[in-house]
N, C-alpha and C positions, 0 to 999 in steps of 0.2 A: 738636610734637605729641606729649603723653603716652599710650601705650598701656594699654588698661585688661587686664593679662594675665591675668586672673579670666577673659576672657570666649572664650578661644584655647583650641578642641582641636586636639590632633594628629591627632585619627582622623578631622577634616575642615579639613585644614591648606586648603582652596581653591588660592589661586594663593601662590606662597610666595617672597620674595624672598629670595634669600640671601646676605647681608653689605649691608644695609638704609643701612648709615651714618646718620644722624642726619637725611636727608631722602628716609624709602622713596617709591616709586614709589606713583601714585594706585591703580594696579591691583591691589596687595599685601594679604591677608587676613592673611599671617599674616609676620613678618618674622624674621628669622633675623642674626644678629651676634655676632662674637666678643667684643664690646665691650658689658658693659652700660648701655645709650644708653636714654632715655626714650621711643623710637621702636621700642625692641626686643622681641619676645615669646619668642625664645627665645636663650639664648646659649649660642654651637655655636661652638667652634673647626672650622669645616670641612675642615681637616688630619685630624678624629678620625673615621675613618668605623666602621660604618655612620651615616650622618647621621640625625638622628631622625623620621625618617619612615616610616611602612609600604610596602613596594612597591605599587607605583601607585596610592597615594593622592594625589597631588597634582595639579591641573587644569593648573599655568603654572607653570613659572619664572622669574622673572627673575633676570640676574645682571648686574649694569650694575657695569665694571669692578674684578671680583674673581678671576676664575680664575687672569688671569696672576699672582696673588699668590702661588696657592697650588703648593706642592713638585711635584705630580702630575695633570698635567693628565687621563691617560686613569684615574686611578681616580673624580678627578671629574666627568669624561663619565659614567661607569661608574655613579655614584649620581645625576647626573642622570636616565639611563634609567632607572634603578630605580625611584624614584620618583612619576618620569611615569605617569599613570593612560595606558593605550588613548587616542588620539588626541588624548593632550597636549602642550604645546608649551612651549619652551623661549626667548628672545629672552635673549643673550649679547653681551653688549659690550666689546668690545677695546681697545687701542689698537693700533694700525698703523702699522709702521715705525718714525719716528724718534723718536715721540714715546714708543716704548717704553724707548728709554735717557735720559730724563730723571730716571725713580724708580728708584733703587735699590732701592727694595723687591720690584721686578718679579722672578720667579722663572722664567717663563715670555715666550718672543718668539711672536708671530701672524702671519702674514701671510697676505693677502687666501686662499690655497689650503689653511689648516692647516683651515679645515674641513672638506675631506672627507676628512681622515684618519677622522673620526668618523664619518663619513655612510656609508648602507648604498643608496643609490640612484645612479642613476647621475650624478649629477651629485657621488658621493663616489668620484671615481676611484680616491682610497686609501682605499676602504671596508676594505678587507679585511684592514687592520693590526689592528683592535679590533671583535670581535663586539657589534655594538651594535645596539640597535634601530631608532636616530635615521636619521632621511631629513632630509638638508639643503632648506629650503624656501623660504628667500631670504637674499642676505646682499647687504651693502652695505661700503661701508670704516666706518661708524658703526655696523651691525647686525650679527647673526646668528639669524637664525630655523633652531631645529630642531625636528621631530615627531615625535612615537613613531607 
């Protein structure tokens, strides 16, 4: 699928996937990749922050198997929240466990409890490493649901 990137603003990015790979999600308005892919509207090393987005312009993120690539996982929590519009949501996708030392590209390990380092409710028992906005709202070994 070619993106037509004439027709993408940033000042209404919608739901914004970030690191899209070459088969974004159905839900994605606006798609985000360090790779220029015919599927991509913006290309973002998401290593280079601030990401191009306004504070809480964005409705949803998706991030289906990207974070653990990246060097810094709480500065990317960190512009996730930014971003997040008021009672926006985030679904983040891991791998878990063994299957994280398969890729050497992984940068970052997750396991089933590393989300409530982020989370600010109580079900983020270590909320209180990283002032964030995020309330943890479901997680599964396949998912992570977060909310501003």
């Amino acid at each position: 699928m070619t993106r037509d990137r004439s027709q993408i603003s940033i000042e209404d990015p919608g739901v914004v996937e970030l690191g899209c790979g070459e088969e974004p999600d159905s839900r994605s308005d606006t798609t985000v990749d360090q790779e220029d892919l015919s599927t991509v509207d913006i290309v973002w090393d998401l290593e280079k922050t601030p990401w191009p987005f306004s504070d809480g312009d964005v409705t949803g993120v998706v991030m289906h198997h990207v974070i653990e690539h990246l060097e810094d996982t709480p500065v990317a929590m960190g512009e996730i929240s930014r971003i997040l519009e008021p009672g926006g949501w985030a679904e983040i996708r891991v791998p878990f466990g063994g299957h994280w030392f398969r890729d050497p590209t992984h940068k970052q390990y997750w396991t089933y409890s590393t989300p409530e380092y982020f989370s600010s409710n109580e079900a983020g028992e270590w909320g209180y490493y990283f002032d964030l906005p995020l309330r943890l709202a479901n997680r599964s070994f396949t998912s992570l649901w977060l909310m501003v």
